[in-house]
ZAZA-751538 format. One record per residue (C-alpha): residue number from 1; z negated, x negated, y negated. Coordinates in nm, 3 decimals, decimal comma, padded with zeros to 5 digits, always signed. Layout:
BEGIN
+-----+---------+---------+---------+
| num |       w |       u |       v |
+-----+---------+---------+---------+
| NUM |       Z |       X |       Y |
...
+-----+---------+---------+---------+
//
This chain:
BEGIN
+-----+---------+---------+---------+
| num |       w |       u |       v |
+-----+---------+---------+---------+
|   1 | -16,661 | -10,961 | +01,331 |
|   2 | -16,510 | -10,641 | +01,324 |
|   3 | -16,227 | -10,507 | +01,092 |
|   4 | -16,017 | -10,254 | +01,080 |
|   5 | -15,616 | -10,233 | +01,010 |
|   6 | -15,348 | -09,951 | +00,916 |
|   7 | -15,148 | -09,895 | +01,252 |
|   8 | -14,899 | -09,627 | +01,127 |
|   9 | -14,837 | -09,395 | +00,817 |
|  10 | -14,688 | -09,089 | +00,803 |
|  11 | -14,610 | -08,786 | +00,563 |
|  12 | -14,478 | -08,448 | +00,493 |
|  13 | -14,355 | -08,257 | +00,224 |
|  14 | -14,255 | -07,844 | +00,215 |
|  15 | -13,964 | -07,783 | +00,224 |
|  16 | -13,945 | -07,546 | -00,109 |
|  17 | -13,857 | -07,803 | -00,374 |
|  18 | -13,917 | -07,712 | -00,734 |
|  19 | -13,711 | -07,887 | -00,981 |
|  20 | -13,827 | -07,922 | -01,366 |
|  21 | -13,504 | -07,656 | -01,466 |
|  22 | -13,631 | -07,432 | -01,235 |
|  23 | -13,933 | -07,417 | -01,406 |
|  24 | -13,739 | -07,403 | -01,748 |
|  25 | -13,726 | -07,016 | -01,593 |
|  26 | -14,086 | -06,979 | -01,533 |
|  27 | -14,271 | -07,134 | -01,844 |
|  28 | -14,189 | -07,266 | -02,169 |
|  29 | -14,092 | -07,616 | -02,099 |
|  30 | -13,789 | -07,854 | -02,031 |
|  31 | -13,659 | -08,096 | -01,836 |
|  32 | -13,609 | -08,365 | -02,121 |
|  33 | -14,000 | -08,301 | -02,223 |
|  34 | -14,155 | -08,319 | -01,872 |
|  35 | -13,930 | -08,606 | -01,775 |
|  36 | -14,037 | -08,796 | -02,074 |
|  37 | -14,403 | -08,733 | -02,089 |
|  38 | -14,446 | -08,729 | -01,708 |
|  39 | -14,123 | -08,912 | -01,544 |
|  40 | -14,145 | -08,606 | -01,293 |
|  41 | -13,812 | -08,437 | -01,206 |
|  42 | -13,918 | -08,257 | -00,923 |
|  43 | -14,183 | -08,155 | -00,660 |
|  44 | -14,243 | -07,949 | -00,398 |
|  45 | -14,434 | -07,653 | -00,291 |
|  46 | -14,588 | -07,482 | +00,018 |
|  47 | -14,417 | -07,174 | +00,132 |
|  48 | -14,689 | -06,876 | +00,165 |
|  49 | -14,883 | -06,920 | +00,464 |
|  50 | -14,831 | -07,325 | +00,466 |
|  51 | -15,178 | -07,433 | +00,462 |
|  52 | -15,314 | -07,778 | +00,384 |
|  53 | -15,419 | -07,801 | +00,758 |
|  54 | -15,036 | -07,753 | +00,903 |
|  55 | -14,897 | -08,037 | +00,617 |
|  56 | -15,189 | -08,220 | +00,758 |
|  57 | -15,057 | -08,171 | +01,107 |
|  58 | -14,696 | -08,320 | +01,046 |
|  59 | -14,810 | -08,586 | +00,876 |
|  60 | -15,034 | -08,681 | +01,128 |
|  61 | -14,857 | -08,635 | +01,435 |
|  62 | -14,576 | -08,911 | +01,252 |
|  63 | -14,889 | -09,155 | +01,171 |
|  64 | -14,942 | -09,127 | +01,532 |
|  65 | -14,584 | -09,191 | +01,653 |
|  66 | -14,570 | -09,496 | +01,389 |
|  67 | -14,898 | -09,611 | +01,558 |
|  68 | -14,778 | -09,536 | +01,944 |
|  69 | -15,080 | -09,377 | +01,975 |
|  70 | -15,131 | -08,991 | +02,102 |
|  71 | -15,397 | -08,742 | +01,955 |
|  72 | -15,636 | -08,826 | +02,241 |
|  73 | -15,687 | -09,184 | +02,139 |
|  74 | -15,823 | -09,031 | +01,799 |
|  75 | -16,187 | -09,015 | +01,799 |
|  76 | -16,253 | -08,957 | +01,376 |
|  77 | -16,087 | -08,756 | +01,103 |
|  78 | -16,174 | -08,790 | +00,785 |
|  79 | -15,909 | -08,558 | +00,580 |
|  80 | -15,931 | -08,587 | +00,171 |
|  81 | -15,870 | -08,250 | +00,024 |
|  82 | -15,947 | -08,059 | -00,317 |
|  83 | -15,767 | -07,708 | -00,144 |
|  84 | -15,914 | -07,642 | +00,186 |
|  85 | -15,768 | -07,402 | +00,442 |
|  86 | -16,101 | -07,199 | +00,347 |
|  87 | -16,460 | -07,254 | +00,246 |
|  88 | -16,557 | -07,325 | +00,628 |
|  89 | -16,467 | -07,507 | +00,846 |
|  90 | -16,292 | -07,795 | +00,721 |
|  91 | -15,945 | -07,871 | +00,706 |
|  92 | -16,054 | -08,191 | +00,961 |
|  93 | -16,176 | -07,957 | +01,221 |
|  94 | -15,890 | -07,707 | +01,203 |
|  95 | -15,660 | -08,043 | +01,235 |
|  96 | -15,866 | -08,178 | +01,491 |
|  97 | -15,799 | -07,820 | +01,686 |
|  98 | -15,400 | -07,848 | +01,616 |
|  99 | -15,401 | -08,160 | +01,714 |
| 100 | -15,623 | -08,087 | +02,068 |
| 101 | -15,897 | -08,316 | +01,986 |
| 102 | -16,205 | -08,209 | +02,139 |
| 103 | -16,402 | -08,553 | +02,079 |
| 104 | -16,470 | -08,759 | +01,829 |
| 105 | -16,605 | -08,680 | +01,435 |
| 106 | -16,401 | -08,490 | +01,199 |
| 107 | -16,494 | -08,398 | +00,781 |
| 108 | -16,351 | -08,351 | +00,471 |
| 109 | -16,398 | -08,551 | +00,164 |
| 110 | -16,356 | -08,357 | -00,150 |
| 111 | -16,283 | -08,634 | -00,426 |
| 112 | -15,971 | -08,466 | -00,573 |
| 113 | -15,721 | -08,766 | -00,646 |
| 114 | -15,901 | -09,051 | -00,545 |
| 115 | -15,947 | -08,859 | -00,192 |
| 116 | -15,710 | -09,096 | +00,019 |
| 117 | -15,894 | -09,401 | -00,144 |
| 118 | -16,283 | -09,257 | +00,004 |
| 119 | -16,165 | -09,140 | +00,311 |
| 120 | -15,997 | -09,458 | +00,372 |
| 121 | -16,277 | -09,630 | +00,256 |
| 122 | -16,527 | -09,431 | +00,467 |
| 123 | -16,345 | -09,470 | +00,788 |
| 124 | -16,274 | -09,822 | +00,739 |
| 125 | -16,659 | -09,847 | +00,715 |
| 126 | -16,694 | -09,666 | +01,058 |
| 127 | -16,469 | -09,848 | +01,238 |
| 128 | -16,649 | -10,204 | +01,120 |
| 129 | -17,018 | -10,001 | +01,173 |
| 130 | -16,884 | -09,978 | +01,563 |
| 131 | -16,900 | -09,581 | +01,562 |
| 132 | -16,511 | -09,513 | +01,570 |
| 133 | -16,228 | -09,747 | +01,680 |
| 134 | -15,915 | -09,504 | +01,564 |
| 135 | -15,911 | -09,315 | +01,282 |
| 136 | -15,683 | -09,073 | +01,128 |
| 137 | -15,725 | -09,066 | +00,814 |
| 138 | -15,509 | -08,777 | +00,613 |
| 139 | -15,456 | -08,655 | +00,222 |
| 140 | -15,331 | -08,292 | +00,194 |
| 141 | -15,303 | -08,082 | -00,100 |
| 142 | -15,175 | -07,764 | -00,149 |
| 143 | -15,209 | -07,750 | -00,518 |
| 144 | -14,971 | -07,495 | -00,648 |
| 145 | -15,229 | -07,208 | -00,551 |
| 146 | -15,487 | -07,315 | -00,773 |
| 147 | -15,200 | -07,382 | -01,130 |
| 148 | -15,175 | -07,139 | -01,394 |
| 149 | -14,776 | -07,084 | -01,378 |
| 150 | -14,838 | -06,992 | -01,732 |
| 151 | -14,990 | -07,280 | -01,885 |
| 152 | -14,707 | -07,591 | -01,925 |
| 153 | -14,942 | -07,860 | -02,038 |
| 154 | -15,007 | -07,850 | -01,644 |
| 155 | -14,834 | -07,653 | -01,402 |
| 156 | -14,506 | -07,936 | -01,434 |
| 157 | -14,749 | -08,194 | -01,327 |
| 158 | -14,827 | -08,054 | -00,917 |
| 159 | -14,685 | -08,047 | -00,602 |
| 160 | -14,796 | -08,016 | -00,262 |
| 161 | -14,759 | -08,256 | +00,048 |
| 162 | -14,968 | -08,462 | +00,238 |
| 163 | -14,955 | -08,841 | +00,387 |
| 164 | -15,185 | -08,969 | +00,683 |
| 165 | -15,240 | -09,319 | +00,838 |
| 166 | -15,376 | -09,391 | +01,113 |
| 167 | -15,710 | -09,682 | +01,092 |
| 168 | -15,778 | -09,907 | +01,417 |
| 169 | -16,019 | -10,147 | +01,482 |
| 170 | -15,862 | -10,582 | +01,498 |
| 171 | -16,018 | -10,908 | +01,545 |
| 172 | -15,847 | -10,989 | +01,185 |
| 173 | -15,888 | -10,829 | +00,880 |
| 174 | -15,640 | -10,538 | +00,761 |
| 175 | -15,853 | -10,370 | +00,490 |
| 176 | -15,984 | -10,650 | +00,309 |
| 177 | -16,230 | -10,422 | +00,057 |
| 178 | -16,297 | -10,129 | -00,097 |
| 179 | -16,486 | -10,023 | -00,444 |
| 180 | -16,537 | -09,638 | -00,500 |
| 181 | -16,737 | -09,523 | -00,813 |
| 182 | -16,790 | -09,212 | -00,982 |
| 183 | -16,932 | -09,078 | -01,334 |
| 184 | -17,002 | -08,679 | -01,363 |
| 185 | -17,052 | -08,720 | -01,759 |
| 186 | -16,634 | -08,686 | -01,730 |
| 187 | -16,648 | -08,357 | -01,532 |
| 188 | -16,544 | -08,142 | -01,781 |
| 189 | -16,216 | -08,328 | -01,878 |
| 190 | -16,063 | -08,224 | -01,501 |
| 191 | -16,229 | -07,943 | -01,310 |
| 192 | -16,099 | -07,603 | -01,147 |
| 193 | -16,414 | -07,410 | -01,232 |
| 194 | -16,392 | -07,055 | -01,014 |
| 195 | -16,599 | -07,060 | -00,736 |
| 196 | -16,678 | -06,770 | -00,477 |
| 197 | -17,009 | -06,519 | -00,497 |
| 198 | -17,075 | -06,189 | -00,374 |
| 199 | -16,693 | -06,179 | -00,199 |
| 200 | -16,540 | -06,221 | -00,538 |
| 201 | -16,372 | -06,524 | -00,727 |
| 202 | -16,607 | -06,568 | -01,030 |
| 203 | -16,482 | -06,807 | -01,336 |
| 204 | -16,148 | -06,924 | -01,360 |
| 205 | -16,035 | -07,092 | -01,048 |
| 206 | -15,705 | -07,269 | -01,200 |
| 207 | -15,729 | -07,607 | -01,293 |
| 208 | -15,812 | -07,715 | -01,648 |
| 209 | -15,734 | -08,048 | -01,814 |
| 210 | -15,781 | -08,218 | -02,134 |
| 211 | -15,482 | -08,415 | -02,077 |
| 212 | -15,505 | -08,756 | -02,372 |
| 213 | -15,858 | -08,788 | -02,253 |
| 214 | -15,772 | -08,836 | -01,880 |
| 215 | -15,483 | -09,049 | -01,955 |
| 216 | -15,720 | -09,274 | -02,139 |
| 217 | -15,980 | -09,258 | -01,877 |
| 218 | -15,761 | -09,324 | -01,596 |
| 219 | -15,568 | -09,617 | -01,742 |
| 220 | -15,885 | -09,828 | -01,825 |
| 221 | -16,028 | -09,748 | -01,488 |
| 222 | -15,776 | -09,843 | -01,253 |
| 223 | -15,743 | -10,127 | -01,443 |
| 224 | -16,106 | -10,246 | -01,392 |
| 225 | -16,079 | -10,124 | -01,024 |
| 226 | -15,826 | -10,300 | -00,934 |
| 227 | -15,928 | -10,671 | -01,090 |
| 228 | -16,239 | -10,548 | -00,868 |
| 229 | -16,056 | -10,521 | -00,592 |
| 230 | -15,905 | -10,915 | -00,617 |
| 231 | -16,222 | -11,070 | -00,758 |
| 232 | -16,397 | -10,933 | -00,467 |
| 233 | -16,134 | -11,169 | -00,249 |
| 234 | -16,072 | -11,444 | -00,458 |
| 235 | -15,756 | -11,321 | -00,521 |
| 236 | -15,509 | -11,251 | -00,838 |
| 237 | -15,233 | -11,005 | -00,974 |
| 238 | -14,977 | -11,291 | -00,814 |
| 239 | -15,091 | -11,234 | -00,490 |
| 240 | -15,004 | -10,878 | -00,509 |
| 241 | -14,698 | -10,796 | -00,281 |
| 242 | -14,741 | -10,369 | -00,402 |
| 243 | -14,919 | -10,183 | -00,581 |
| 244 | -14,962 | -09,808 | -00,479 |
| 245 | -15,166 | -09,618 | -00,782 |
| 246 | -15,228 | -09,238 | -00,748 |
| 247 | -14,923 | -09,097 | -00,874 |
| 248 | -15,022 | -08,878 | -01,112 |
| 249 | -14,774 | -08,963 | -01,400 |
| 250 | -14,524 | -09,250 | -01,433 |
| 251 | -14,676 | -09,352 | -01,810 |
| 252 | -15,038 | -09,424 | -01,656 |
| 253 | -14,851 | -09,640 | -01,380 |
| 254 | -14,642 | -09,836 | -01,602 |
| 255 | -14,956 | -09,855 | -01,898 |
| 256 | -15,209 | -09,963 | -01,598 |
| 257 | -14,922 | -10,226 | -01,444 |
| 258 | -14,839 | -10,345 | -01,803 |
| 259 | -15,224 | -10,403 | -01,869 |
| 260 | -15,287 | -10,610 | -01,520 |
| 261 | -14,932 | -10,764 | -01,588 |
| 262 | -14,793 | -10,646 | -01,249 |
| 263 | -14,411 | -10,646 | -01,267 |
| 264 | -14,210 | -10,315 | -01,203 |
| 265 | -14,090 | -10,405 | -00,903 |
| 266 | -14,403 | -10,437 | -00,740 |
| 267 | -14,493 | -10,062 | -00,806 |
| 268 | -14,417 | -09,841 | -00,601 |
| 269 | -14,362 | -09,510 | -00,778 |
| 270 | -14,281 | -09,175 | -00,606 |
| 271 | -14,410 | -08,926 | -00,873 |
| 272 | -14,059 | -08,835 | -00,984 |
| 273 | -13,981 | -08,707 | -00,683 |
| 274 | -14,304 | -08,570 | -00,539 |
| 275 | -14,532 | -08,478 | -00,876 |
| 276 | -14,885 | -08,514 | -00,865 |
| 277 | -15,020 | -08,423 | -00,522 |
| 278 | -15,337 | -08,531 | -00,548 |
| 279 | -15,504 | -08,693 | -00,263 |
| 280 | -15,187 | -08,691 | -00,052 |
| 281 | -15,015 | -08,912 | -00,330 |
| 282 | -15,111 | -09,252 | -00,225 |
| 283 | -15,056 | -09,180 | +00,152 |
| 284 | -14,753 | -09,034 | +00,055 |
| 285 | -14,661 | -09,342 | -00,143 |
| 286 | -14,716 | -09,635 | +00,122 |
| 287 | -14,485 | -09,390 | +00,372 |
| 288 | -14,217 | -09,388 | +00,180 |
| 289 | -14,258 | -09,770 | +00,110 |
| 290 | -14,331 | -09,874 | +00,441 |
| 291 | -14,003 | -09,670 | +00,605 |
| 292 | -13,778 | -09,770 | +00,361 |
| 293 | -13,909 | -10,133 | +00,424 |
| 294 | -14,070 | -10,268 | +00,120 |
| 295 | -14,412 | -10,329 | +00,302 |
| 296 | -14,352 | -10,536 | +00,516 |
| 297 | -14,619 | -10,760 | +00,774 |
| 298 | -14,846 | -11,008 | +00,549 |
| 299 | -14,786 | -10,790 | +00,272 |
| 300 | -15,082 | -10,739 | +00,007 |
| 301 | -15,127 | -10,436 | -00,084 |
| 302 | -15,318 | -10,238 | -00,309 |
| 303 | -15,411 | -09,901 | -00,364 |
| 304 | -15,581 | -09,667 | -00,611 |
| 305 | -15,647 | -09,328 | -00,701 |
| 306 | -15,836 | -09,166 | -00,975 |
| 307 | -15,912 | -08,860 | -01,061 |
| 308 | -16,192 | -08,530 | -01,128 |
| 309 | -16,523 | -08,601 | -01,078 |
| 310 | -16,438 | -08,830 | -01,240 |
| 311 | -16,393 | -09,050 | -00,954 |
| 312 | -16,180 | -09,359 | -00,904 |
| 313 | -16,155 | -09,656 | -00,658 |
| 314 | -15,952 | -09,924 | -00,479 |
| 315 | -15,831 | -10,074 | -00,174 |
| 316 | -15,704 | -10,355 | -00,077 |
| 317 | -15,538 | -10,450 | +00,245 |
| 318 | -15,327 | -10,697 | +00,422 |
| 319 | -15,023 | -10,516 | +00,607 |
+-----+---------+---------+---------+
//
């Protein structure tokens, strides 16, 4: 039978970092209340010009190095992305071209912060269908351009970055499942409703949130997603070497751990340090955890995002 396993991981973050009292100079906030509310201390953002296809690139071309592999042994991209380079093409195809690729599939998939979790999901289910053997598969956000700077309920929450791994096929299994699901009825509660007509921007295209009712949303959610995850395997929280949530803010973390009763330790948690950065949190996550060696071979590990849509999912996979 056919599975597929993470060869490499990779990431990249601007250089620009914002801290929480720099932002005590921009909008009405402080570092005591975002630190409290959020855990976030800092994050960083993408200098002008830095598009979500170049902090794709970086990322990538360390996935690759991690793997040993070089860009021609790629033949599918699947890059998870709520801010594109532009409408058209996709942010896979103008990676694909940085990266001189000229075989192979490449696509975006827009599912805001659960975007690492689908894309994984979807190549994992290529590689096992027999129409890719190597994937990259990338999360890359440049969400500072779409914040109002003036609204402080949610500009402290963003960053930009972006994390990639690289998916090959193996006799033995490396992701062991994945569960994706989806309900539109929650929409409204996270959306960045501008869109483009007639060669304008029509609505408002900065993000909108109705904060308590994500929180609760998200919490109960990953929760169900992840017991999912371990039913599905015959597994249980024990087993659990990691778990890598979407790092959106440390309380839903710690409130989702509490709730499945996985310890601290076992969480990795890079929010304080990167903010929410959307789909390129998780990747962004298992980098930091696999080079500072946490994750380590035989490791269990599981990941989840959620986020608008509303969408949410898991994965779980032996390292």
């Amino acid at each position: 039978m056919r599975h597929s396993r993470i060869l490499g991981t990779g990431s990249h973050l601007p250089d620009k970092v914002l801290t929480n009292r720099d932002l005590e100079s921009i909008v009405d906030t402080t570092d005591e209340w975002i630190v409290s509310r959020t855990g976030i201390r800092e994050r960083h953002i993408a200098a002008d010009g830095e598009t979500t296809s170049e902090l794709a690139l970086h990322a990538a071309r360390h996935a690759l190095a991690a793997a040993g592999l070089k860009p021609g042994d790629i033949d599918l991209i699947v890059l998870a992305t709520s801010t594109p380079d532009m409408v058209f093409p996709s942010s896979a195809c103008l990676l694909q071209k940085k990266l001189g690729i000229r075989h192979g599939a490449a696509f975006d998939v827009q599912a805001v912060c659960s975007g690492f979790v689908y894309a994984l999901a979807t190549a994992d289910q290529f590689i096992r269908g027999g129409m890719s053997r190597r994937a990259l598969v990338v999360g890359a956000e440049v969400f500072s351009r779409i914040l109002d700077w003036k609204d402080r309920g949610t500009c402290v929450l963003f960053g930009d970055g972006a994390g990639a791994v690289v998916l090959g096929e193996s006799g033995t299994p490396g992701i062991l499942s994945s569960h994706l699901h989806s309900d539109g009825a929650y929409a409204d509660i996270l959306s960045t409703p501008g869109h483009v007509g007639g060669g304008k921007v029509l609505g408002d295209p900065t993000l909108k949130m109705d904060g308590g009712a994500v929180f609760k949303l998200a919490v109960r959610v990953l929760e169900e997603a992840a017991r999912e995850a371990l039913d599905a395997n015959g597994l249980t929280v024990a087993d659990l070497d990691w778990f890598i949530a979407h790092q959106a803010n440390v309380r839903i973390i710690s409130h989702t751990a509490k709730k499945l009763g996985v310890p601290p330790e076992k969480c990795v948690v890079t929010v304080d340090r990167h903010a929410n950065t959307s789909a390129a949190s998780i990747p962004l996550a298992l980098d930091v955890a696999v080079r500072d060696g946490r994750i380590r071979p035989g490791h269990l590990v599981l990941m989840e995002g959620v986020g608008g849509g509303f969408t949410w999912g898991s994965v779980l996979a032996r390292w």
